[in-house]
Short mmCIF file of the C-alpha atoms (twelve columns), coordinates in Angstrom:
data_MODEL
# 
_entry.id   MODEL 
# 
loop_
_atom_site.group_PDB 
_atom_site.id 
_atom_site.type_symbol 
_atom_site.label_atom_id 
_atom_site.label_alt_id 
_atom_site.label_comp_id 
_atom_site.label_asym_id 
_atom_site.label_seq_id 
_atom_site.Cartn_x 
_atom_site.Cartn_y 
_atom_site.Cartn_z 
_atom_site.pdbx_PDB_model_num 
ATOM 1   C CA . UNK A 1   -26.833 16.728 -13.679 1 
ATOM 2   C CA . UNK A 2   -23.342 15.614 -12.758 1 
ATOM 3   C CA . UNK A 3   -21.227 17.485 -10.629 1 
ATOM 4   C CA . UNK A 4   -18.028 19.250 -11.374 1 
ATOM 5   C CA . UNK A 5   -14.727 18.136 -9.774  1 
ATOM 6   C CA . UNK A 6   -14.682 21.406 -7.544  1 
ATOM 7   C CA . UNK A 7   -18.346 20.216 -5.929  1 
ATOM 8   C CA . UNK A 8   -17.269 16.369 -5.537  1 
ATOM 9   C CA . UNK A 9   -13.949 17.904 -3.992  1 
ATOM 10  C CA . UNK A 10  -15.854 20.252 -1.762  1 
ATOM 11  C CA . UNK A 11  -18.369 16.940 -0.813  1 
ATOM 12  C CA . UNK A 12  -15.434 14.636 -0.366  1 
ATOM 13  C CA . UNK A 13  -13.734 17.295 2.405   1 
ATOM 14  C CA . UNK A 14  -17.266 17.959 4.062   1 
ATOM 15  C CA . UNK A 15  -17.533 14.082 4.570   1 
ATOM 16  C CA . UNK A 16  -13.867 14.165 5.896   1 
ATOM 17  C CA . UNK A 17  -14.656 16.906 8.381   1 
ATOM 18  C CA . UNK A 18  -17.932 15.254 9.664   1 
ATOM 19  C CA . UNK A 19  -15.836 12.623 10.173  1 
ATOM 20  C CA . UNK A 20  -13.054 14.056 11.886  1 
ATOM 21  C CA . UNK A 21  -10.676 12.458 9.327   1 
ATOM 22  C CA . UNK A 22  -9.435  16.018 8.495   1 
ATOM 23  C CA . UNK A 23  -9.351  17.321 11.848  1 
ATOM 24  C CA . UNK A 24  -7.737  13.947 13.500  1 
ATOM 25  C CA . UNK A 25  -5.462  12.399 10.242  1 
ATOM 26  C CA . UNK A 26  -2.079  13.275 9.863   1 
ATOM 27  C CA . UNK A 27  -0.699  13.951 6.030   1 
ATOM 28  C CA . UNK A 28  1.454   11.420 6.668   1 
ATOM 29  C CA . UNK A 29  -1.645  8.952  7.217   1 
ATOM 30  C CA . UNK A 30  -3.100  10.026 4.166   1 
ATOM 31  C CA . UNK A 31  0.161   9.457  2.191   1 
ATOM 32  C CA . UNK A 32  0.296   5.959  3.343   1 
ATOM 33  C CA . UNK A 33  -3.444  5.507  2.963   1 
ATOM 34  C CA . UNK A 34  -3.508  6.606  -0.702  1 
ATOM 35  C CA . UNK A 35  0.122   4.370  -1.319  1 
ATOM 36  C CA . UNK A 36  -2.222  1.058  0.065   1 
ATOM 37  C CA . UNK A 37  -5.361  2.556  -1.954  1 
ATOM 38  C CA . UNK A 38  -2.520  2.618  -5.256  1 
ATOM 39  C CA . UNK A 39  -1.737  -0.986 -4.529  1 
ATOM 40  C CA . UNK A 40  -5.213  -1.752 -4.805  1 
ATOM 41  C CA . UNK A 41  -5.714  -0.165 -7.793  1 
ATOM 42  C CA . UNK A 42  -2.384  -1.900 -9.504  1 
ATOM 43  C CA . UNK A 43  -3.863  -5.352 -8.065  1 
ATOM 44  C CA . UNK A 44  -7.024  -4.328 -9.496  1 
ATOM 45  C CA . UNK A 45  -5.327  -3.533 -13.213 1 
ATOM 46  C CA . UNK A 46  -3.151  -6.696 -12.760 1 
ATOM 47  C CA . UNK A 47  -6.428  -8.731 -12.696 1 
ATOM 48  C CA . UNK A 48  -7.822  -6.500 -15.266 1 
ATOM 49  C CA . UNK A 49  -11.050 -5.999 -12.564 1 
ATOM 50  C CA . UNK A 50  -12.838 -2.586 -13.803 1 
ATOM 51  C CA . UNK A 51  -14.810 -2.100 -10.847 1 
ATOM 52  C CA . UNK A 52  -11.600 -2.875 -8.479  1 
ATOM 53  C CA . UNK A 53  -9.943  0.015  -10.804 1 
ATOM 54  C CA . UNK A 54  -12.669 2.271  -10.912 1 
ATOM 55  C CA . UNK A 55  -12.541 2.055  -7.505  1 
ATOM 56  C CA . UNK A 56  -9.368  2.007  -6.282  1 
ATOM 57  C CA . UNK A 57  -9.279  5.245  -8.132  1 
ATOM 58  C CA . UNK A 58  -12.095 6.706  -6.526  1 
ATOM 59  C CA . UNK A 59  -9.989  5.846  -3.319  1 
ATOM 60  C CA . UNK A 60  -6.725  7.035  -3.927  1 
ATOM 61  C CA . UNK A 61  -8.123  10.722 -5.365  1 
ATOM 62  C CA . UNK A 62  -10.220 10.990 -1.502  1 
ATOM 63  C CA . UNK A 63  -6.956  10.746 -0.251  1 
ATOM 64  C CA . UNK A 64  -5.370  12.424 -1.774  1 
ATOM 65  C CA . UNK A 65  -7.657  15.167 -1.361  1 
ATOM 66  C CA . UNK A 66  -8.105  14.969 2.429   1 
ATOM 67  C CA . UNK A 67  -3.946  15.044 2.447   1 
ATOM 68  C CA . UNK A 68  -4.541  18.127 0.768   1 
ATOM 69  C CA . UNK A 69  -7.354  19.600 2.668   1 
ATOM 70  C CA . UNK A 70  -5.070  18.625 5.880   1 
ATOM 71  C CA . UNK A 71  -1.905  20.776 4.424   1 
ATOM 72  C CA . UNK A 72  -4.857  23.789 3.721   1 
ATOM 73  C CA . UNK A 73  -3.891  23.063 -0.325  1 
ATOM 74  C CA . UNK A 74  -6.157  22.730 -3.126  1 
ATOM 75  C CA . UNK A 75  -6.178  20.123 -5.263  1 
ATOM 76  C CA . UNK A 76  -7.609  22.040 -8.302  1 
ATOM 77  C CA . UNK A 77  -5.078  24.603 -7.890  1 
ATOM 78  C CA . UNK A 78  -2.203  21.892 -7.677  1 
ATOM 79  C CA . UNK A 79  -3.657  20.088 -10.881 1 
ATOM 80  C CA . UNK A 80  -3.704  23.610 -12.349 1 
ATOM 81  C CA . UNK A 81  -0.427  24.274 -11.714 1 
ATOM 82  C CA . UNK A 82  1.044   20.984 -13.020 1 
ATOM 83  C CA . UNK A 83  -0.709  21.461 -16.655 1 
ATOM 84  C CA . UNK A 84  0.386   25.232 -16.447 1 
ATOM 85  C CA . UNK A 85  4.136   23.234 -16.027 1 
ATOM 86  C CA . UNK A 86  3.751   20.955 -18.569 1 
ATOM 87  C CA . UNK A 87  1.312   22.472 -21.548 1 
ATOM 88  C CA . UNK A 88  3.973   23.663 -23.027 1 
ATOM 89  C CA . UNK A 89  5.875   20.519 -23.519 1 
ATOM 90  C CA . UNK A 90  6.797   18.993 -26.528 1 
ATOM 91  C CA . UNK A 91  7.990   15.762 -26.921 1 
ATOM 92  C CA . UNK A 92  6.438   11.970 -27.498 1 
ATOM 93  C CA . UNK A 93  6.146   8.849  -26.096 1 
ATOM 94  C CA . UNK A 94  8.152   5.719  -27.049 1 
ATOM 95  C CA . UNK A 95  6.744   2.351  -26.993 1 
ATOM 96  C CA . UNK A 96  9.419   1.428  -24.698 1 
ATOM 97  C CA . UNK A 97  7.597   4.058  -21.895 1 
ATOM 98  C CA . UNK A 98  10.099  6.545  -22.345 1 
ATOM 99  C CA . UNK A 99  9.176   10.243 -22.531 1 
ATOM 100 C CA . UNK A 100 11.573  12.069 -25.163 1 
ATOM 101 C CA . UNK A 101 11.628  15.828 -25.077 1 
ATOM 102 C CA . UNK A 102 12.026  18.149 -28.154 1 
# 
């Protein structure tokens, strides 16, 4: 059976801990970490390398989530609370890239 994102997210900080990457990282650490881990991932896309992507993305979230586990924040709760902001949006896409709002 495969996990939910709470249990992976609950795994991923347990890891962290054991390895004192939560108690001894700084968020700023973790920011840069996850910006290097994004570079990967656009090198990755650039090269069009699934596995590189799949797991540069891998990366970037674990960083993301010990930055968060660092500033005592959840990550759920944050992704929550950015649909919660934007469900109600309506608006499309352009070709160009460009989000247009109703």
């Amino acid at each position: 059976m495969q996990k939910t994102y709470e249990e992976i997210e609950t795994l991923i900080i347990e890891w962290a801990e054991a390895r004192q990457i939560i108690q001894n990282a700084t968020p700023t650490s973790q920011l840069l970490k996850a910006i290097s881990e994004m570079g990967e991932l656009a090198d990755a896309h650039a090269k069009h390398d699934e596995a590189g992507i799949i797991d540069a993305i891998g990366d970037v979230l674990v960083c993301l989530i010990n930055y968060s586990a660092i500033k005592k924040i959840s990550v759920t709760g944050s992704l929550a609370s950015a649909y919660e902001e934007i469900k109600d949006r309506k608006g499309y896409l352009t070709p160009e890239g460009t989000f247009v709002k109703e």
